[in-house]
C-alpha positions, 0 to 999 in steps of 0.5 A: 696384060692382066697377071695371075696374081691380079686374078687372085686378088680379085678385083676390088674398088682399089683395083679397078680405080688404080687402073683407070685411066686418068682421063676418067678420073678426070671427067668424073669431076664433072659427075654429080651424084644422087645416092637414091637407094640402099637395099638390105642386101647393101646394094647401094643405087645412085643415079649421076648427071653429067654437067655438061650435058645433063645425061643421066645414068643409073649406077649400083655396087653392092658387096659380093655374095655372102657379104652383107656391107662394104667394109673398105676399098680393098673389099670386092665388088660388084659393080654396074652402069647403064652408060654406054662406056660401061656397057662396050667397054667394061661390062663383058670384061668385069662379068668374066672376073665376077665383078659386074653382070651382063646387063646392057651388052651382048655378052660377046667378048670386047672386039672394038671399043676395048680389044685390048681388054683393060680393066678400068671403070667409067667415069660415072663409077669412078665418081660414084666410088670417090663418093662412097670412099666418104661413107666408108670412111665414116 
């Protein structure tokens, strides 16, 4: 159950990452990574390849609106995947919290593959955000 006070953090990479569960965390270790734009409004493209079995997905996260960088990981984000996890199980959810918008999906609210509505990332971003974590850093 999400919390107010969550809602009012917003939802940050942090945020998102903590509540991923770890079987994702772990299946982005098989994730490799192609950072193959950055736009001037600090929208960074990646695409990622799954290892074992070479599917490629194309993935962005930019800062929100009236930022121009991505300063730390307590920063907010907008966040989105082409993947099939993201599209049924996130992308609705994240769009209703501002954090993603409804590219793939329908736009109806997650009936069965995430009835329980859990924040969480799939594991394309969550490789894609391990990496970024570097560049922050730097």
């Amino acid at each position: 159950m999400i919390k107010l006070i969550d809602i009012l953090k917003e939802l940050s990479y942090s945020f998102l990452y903590n509540r991923t569960p770890d079987p994702y965390k772990d299946r982005a270790r098989d994730v490799r990574i192609k950072l193959k734009t950055v736009t001037r409004k600090g929208q960074y493209h990646y695409q990622t390849t799954s290892v074992r079995n070479g599917h490629v997905h194309n993935q962005w996260i930019q800062p929100r609106p009236g930022k121009f960088k991505i300063r730390n990981l307590n920063d907010n984000v907008i966040l989105w995947c082409d993947c099939e996890n993201f599209t049924y199980e996130n992308e609705w959810l994240l769009w209703k919290y501002n954090t993603s918008r409804v590219v793939n999906s329908n736009g109806q609210p997650l009936r069965v593959r995430n009835p329980e509505k859990t924040l969480k990332l799939c594991k394309h971003l969550v490789a894609v955000l391990d990496n970024f974590k570097t560049r922050i850093r730097r």
